[in-house]
Backbone bond lengths (Angstrom), bond angles and torsions (degrees), N, CA, C in turn:
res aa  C-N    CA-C-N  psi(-1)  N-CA   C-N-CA  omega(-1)  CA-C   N-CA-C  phi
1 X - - - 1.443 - - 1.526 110.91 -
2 X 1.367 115.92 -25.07 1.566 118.68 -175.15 1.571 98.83 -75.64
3 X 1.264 113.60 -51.34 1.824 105.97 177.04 1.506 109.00 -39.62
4 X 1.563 116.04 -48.78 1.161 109.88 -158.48 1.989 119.63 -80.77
5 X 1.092 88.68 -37.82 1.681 101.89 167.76 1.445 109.53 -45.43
6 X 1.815 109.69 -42.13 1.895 111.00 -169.58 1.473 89.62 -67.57
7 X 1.423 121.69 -65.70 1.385 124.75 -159.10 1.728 112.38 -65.48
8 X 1.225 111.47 -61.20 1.837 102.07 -176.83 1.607 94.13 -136.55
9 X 1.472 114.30 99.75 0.970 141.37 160.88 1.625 142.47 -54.23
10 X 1.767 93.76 -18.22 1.569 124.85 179.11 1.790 75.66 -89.39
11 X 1.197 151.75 -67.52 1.312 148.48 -143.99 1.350 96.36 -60.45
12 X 1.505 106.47 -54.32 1.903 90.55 -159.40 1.550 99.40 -94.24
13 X 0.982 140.63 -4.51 1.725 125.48 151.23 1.496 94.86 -70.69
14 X 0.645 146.36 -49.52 2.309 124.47 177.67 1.310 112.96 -49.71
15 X 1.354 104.14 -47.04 1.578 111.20 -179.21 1.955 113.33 -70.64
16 X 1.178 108.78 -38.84 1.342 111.54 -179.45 1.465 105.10 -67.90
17 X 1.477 108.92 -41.62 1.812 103.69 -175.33 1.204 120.96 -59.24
18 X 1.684 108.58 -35.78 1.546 117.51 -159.45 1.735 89.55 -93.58
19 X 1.143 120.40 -50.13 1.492 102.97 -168.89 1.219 107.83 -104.57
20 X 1.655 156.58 19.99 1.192 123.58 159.40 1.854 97.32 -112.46
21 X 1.567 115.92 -41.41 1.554 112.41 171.87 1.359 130.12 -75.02
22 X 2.200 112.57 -5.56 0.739 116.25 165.89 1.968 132.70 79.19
23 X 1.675 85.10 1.94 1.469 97.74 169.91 1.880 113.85 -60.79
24 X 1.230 88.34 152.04 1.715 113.84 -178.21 1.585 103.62 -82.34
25 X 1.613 102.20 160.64 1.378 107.64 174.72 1.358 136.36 -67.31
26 X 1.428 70.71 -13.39 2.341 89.06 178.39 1.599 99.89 -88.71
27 X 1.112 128.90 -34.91 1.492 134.34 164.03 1.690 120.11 -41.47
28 X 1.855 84.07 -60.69 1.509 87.57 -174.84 1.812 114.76 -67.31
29 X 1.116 107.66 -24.97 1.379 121.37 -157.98 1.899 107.98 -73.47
30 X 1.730 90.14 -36.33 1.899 100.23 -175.65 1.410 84.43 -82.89
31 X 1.253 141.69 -39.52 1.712 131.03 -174.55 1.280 113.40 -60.46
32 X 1.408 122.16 -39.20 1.203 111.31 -177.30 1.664 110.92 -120.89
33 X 1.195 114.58 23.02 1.969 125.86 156.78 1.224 95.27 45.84
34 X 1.670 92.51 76.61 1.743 100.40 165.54 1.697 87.95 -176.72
35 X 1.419 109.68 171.88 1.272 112.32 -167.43 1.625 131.62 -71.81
36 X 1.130 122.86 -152.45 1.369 110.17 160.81 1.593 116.78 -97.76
37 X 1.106 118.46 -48.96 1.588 130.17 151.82 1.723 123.19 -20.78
38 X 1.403 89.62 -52.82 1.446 95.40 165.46 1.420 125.41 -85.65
39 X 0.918 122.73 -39.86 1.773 119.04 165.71 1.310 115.61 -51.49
40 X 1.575 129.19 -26.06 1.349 154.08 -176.06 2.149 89.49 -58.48
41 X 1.507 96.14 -76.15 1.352 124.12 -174.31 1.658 97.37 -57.91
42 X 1.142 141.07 -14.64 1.354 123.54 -177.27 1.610 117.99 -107.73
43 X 1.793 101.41 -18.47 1.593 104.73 167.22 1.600 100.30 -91.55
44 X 1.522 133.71 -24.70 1.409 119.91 173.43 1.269 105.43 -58.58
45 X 1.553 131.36 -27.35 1.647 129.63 -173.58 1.502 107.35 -98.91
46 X 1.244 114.22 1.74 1.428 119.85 -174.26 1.815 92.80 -98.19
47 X 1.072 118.89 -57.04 1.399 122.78 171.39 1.644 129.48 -60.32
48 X 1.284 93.67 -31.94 1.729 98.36 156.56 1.643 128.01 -49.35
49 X 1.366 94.34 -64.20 1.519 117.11 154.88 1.894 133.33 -23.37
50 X 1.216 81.17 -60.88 1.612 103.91 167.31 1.207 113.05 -56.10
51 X 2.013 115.51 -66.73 1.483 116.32 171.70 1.228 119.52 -49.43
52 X 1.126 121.05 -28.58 1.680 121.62 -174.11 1.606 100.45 -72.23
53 X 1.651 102.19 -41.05 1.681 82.66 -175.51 1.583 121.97 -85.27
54 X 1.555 113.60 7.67 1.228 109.89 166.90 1.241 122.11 -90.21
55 X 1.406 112.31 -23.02 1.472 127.59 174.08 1.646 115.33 -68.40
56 X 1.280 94.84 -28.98 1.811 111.30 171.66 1.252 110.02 -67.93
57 X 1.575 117.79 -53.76 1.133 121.20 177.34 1.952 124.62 -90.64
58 X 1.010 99.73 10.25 1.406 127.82 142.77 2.051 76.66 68.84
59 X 0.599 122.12 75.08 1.448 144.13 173.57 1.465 121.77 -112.79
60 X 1.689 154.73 128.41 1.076 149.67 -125.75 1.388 96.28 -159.32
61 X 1.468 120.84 115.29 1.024 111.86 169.25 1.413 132.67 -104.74
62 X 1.201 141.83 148.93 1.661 133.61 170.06 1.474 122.02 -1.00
63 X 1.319 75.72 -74.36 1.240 108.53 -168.08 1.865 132.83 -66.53
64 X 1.539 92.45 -18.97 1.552 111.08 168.70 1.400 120.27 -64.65
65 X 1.185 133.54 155.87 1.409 137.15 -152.71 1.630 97.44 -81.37
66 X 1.193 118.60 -71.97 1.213 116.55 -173.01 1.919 123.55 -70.19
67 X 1.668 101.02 23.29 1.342 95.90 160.83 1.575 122.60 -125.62
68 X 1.034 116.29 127.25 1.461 114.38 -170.55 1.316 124.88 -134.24
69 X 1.254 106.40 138.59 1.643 112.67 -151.62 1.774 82.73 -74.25
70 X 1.545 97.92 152.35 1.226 125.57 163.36 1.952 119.00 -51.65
71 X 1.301 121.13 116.25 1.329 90.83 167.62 1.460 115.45 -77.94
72 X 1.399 102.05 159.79 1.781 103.09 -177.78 1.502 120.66 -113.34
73 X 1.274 120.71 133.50 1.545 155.20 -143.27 1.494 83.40 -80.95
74 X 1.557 116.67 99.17 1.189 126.35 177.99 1.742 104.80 -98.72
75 X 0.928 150.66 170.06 1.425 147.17 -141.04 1.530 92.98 -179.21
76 X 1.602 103.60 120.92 1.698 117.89 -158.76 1.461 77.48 -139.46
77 X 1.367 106.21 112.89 1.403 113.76 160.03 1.982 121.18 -98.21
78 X 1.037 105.55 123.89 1.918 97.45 -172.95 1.659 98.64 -77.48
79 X 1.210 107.20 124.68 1.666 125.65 178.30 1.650 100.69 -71.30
C-alpha cells in the first residue's frame, strides 16, 4: 500500500475509503463529484493497479487460485 499511495495517491484514498471505512458508492461518488458508474470504474482501476504491483513485486496471496495451503500431517494414534 506504501508503493501505491507514493505513485497514485487518488487510488489508495478510493481503496482505503471503500474497503477499510467501508463507505458506499453513493458516498464515494458525492465525495469525489462524479457518478456512481464512474466511481465503480475508478476503484476497478484502482485495484488493477494494486494487482499489478503485487504481481511486480511477485507477492502471493491466500486467496489466489494457484496458491494453496498445504494440508497438514495430522497423526491419529488408535488407543
Amino acid at each position: 500500500m506504501a508503493g501505491l499511495r507514493s505513485k497514485h495517491p487518488d487510488a489508495h484514498d478510493l481503496l482505503f475509503d471503500y474497503y477499510v471505512f467501508g463507505k458506499t458508492f453513493m458516498r464515494l461518488a458525492y465525495e469525489h463529484h462524479c457518478s456512481n458508474g464512474h466511481i465503480g470504474k475508478k476503484l476497478s482501476n484502482a485495484e488493477g493497479i494494486l494487482d499489478g504491483l503485487l504481481m511486480a513485486l511477485e507477492i502471493r496471496l491466500e486467496m489466489d487460485p494457484d496458491v494453496q495451503r498445504e494440508p497438514l500431517a495430522v497423526k491419529v494414534s488408535a488407543l
